[in-house]
N, C-alpha and C positions, 0 to 999 in steps of 0.2 A: 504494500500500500504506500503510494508516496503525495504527499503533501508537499506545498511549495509554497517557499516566501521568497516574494518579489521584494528588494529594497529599491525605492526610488527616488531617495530624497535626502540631503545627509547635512549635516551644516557641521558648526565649531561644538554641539555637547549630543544632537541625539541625530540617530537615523529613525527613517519611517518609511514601512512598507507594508504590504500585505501581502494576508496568509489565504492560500486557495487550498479547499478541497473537493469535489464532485461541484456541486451548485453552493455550497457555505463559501463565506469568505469573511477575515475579519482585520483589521488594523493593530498593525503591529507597531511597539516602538520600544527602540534599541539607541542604546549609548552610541555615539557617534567612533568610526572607527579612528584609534588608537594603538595599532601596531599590536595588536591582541594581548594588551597590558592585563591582567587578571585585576579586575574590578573598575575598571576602567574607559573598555572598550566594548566593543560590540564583538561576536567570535568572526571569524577568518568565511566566507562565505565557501559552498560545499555543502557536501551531504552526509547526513546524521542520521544516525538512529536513535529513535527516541519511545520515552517508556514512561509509563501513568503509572504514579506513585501518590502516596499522602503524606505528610508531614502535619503537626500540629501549628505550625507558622502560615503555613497557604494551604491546607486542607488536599485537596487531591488538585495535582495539575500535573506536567510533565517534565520531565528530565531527559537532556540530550546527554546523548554519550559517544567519543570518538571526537573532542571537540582538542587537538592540538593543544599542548601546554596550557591546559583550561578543566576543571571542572565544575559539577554543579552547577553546568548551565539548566537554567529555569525556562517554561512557558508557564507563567500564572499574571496573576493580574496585580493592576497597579494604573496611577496615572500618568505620572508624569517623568522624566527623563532621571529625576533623582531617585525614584522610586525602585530601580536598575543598578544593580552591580557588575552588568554582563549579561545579565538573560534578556528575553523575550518577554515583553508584556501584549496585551493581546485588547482592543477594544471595538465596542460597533459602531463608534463615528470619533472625529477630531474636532478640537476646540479645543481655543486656550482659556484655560480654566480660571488659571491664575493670574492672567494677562501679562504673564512676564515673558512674551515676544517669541515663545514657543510651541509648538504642537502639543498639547496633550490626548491620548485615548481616554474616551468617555465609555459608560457600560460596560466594562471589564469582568466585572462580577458575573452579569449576563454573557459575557461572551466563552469564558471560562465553564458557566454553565451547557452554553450548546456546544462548546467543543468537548466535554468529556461524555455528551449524549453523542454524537456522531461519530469521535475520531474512536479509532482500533486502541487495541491498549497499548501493541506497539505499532510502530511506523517510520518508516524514511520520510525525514523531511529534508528537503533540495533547498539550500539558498543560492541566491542569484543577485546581480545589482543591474538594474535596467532604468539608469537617471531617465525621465519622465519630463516634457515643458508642462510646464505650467502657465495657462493659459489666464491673463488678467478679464 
């Protein structure tokens, strides 16, 4: 089963992209890339295996594994680029929340929810980076 996250969009502290699977799709957002600095950056784009797990911190979300000079990368939820140590946060629309000049993912909670109703327990996920115009 493989799942795909598109990055399209990357500035000075986060990247933003999305995550496809069959007809689901959700908004993703990741620390901006930093030489895959552990806690720092965003991971190395490529393809993971990834595996549904719980923890009492984020309840059930997922964990990549295979991730170069990296662990414990996360897919759980969260909003905003500080919210990230390295993982994948995951929402079902953007807005800046906090008005401080960057993207945030909104519904996170909810999105986290339909991804652990549809995705497999495990899964390849494929990252890619495909910059996008942005049309004013």
């Amino acid at each position: 089963m493989l799942v795909k996250l598109t990055r399209y969009n990357q500035n000075d502290k986060q990247t933003l992209g999305v995550m496809q699977f069959n007809k689901y799709a959700w908004h993703t957002l990741e620390l901006a890339w930093n030489n895959n600095e552990v806690q720092n950056s965003c991971i190395p784009a490529g393809t993971y295996k990834v595996y549904r797990r719980y923890t009492a911190k984020y309840g059930f979300h997922f964990i990549l594994q295979g991730v170069k000079d990296r662990s414990f990368i996360l897919i759980h939820s969260g909003n905003k680029y500080t919210h990230t140590l390295g993982c994948i946060l995951v929402g079902q629309k953007l807005a800046d929340i906090d008005k401080d000049g960057y993207t945030d993912v909104i519904q996170s909670k909810e999105s986290m929810a339909e991804m652990l109703k549809v995705l497999p327990e495990s899964f390849d996920l494929e990252i890619i980076f495909e910059p996008r115009i942005e049309l004013n």
